[in-house]
N, C-alpha and C positions, 0 to 999 in steps of 0.2 A: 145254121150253115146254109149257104146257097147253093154249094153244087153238090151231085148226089153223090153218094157214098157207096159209088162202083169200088167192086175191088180191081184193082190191075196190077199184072207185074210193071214194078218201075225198072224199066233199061237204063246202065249208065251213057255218059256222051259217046262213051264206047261204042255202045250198042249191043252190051253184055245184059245178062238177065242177073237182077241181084236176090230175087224171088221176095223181098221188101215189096209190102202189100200198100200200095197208094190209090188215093181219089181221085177226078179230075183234077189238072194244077197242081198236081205233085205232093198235097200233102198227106200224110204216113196215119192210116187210121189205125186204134187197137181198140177192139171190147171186150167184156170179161162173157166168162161162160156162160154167165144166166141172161146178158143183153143188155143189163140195168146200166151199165156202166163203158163210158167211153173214152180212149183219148188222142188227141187230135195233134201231131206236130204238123205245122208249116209255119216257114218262112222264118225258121231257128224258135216260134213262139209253141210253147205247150199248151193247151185246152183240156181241163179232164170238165166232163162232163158239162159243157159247154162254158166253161168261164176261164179264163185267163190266169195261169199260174206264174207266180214271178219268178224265174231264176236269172242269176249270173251267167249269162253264157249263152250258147248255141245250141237249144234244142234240137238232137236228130235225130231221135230214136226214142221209142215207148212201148209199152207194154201192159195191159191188164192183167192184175194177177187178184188173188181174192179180196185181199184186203187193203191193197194198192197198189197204186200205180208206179212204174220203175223205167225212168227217162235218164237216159244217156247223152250225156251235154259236153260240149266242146267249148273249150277255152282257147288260148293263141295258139297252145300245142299240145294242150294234154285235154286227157277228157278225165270222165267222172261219171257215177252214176248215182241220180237223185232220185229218194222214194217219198213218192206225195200220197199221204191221205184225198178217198174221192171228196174231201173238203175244202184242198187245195193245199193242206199242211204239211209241212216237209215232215216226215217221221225218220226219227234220225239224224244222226251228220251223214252227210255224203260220202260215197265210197268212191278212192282213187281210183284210177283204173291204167294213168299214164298215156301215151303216145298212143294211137289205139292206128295213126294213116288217115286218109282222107274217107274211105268207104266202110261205114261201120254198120254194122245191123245188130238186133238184138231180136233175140226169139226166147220167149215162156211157155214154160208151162201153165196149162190153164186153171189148173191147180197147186196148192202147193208155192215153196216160192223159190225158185230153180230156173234160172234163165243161162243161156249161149249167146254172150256176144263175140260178135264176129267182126276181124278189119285184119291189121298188120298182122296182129295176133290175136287169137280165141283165145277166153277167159269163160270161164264157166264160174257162175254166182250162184249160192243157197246161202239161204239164212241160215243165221247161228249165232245162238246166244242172245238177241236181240239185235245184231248185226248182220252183218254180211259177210262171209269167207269169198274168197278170191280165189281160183285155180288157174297159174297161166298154164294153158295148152301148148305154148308156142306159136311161130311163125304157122299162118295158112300154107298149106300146101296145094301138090292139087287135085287132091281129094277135099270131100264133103265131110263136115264135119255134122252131125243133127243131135238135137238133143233129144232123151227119151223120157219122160216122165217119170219116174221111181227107177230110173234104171242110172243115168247118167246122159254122157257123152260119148255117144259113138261115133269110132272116125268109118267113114264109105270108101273101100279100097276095090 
């Protein structure tokens, strides 16, 4: 990588804070908790661990989690979310996710495998079963939604 791995909040054209953690040049870094492990979306392309992951689609969102990675990709109007071994291998099929809007973010836990993505509508993901379970929360509001580690999803009123 060439440019350094400041963290910043990325502002939309709006000039809203989306608290989506970016590098210089706009793209979306995530590591895991011990440091060993990284990954890298720009420019719709995913990087775990500096190599080049193939998917279909629009990489926009990523996440380190213990034992993989979990990237949220756009298609012409729906998304999805892909879980890549740090080898590059998808583990699993892909979980729908649907229409998700144009500003999506996903946040993990650093443990565990438990993530809040966020856009039209929040969706709350844990594994299960070898899969993934799906919660829709509904439309955003405008309150905060955060997710808590062992606890869930709490909304900020």
């Amino acid at each position: 990588m060439t440019e350094p791995a400041i963290a910043i909040d990325r502002p939309t054209p709006e000039g809203e804070h989306t608290g989506e953690h970016a590098v210089a040049g706009g793209a979306m870094v995530a590591l895991s908790a011990d440091g060993r492990h990284v990954a890298l979306v720009r420019d719709g392309a995913l990087l775990v661990d500096g190599a080049r992951v193939e998917i279909a689609g629009e990489a926009i969102a990523a996440a380190v989690l213990e034992r993989e990675v979990w990237c949220v990709v756009r298609d012409a109007t729906e998304h999805r979310l892909e879980r890549i071994g740090f080898d590059g291998a998808s583990v699993g099929a892909a979980t729908p996710l649907g229409a998700l809007g144009a500003r999506v973010s996903l946040a993990a836990a650093r443990r565990g495998a438990h993530a809040l993505v966020s856009g039209a509508r929040d969706l709350e993901l844990r594994a299960h079963g070898g899969g993934l379970a799906v919660g829709d929360l509904g439309a955003r509001g405008p309150d905060a939604r955060i997710l808590v580690p062992g606890r869930g999803v709490l909304e900020r009123r």
